[in-house]
DRENDO-1510 file (C-alpha; in Angstrom, 1 decimal, always signed):
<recs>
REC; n; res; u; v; w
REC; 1; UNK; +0.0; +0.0; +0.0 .
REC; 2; UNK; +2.4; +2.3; +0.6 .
REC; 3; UNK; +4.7; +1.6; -2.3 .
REC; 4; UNK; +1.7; +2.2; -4.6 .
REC; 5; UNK; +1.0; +5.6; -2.7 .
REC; 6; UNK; +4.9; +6.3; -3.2 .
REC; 7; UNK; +4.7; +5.8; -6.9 .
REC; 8; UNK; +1.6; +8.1; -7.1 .
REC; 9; UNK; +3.5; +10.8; -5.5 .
REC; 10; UNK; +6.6; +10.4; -7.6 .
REC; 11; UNK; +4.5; +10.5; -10.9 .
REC; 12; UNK; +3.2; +13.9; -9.8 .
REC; 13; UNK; +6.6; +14.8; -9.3 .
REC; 14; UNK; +7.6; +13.6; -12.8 .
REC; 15; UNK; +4.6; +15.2; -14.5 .
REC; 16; UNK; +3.1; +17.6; -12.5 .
REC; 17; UNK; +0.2; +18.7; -15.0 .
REC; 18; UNK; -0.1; +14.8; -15.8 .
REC; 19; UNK; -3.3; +12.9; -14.8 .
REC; 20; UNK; -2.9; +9.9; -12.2 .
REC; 21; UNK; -6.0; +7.2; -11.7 .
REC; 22; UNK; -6.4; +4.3; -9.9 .
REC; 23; UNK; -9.2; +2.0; -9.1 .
REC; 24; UNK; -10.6; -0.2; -5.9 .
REC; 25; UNK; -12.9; -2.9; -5.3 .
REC; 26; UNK; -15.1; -3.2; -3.0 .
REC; 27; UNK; -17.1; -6.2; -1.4 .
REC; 28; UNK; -14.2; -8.0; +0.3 .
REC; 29; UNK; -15.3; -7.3; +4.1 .
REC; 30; UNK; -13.9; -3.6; +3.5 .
REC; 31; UNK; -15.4; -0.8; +6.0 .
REC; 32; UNK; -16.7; +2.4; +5.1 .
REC; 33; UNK; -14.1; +4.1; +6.7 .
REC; 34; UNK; -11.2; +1.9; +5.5 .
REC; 35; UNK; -12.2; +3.0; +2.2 .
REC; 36; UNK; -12.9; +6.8; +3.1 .
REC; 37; UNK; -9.2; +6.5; +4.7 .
REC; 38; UNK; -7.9; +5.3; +1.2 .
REC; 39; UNK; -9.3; +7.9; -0.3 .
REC; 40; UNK; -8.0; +10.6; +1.8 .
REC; 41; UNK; -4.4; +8.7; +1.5 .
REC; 42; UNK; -5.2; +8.9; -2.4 .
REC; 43; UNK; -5.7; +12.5; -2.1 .
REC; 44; UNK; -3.1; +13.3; -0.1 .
REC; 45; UNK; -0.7; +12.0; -3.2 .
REC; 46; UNK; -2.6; +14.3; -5.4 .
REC; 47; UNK; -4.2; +11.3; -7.2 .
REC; 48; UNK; -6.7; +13.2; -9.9 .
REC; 49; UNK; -9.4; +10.1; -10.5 .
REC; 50; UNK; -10.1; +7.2; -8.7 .
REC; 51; UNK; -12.9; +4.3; -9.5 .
REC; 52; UNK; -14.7; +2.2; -7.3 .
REC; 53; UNK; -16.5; -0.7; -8.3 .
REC; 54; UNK; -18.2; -3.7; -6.7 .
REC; 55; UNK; -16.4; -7.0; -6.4 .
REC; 56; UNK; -18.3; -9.7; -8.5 .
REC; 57; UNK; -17.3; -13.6; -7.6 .
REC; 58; UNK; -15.5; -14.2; -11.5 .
REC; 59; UNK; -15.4; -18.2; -10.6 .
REC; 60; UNK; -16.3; -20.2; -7.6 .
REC; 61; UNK; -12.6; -21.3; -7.4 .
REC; 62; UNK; -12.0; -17.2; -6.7 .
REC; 63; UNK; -12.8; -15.0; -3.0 .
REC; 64; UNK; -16.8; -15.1; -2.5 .
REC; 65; UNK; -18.3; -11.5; -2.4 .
REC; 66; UNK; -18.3; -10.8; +1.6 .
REC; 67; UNK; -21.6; -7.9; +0.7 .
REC; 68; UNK; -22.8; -6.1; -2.0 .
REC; 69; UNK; -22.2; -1.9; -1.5 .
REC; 70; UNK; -25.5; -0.6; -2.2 .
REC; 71; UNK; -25.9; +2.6; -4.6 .
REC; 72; UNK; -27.2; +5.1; -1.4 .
REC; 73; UNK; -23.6; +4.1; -0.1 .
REC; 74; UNK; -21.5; +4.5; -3.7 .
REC; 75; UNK; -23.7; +7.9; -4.3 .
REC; 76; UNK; -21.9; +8.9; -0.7 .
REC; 77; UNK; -19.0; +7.8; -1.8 .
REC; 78; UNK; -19.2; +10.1; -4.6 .
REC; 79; UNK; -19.9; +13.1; -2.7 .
REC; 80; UNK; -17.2; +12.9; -0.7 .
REC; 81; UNK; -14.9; +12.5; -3.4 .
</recs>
């Protein structure tokens, strides 16, 4: 985690008028406020877009969806980004 928050910071550096994105997942037994904090860690980095999208199951052989985020809960997400 913070290697990847380390590389952010340095591509600022490198380019600072480029654009930096980076995405999460969510439905892995995440809390609201772990992903609140990595969004404020993202920020902090000067990270310009982030994604979030909902886990889905790809096989039964891979990690089972722990809940589904409901849209009330992305649309928050939203505002506070």
């Amino acid at each position: 985690y913070a290697r990847s928050l380390e590389l952010f910071r340095q591509a600022r550096q490198m380019v600072p008028h480029g654009v930096t994105k980076t995405g999460i997942m969510v439905g892995l037994g995440e809390t609201m406020d772990e992903v609140l904090q990595v969004m404020d860690d993202l920020r902090a980095v000067d990270v310009d877009i982030l994604t979030i999208g909902q886990y889905l199951q790809p096989s039964r052989f891979h990690l089972p969806i722990e809940r589904y985020w409901t849209p009330d809960e992305f649309a928050y997400l939203q505002a506070e980004g």
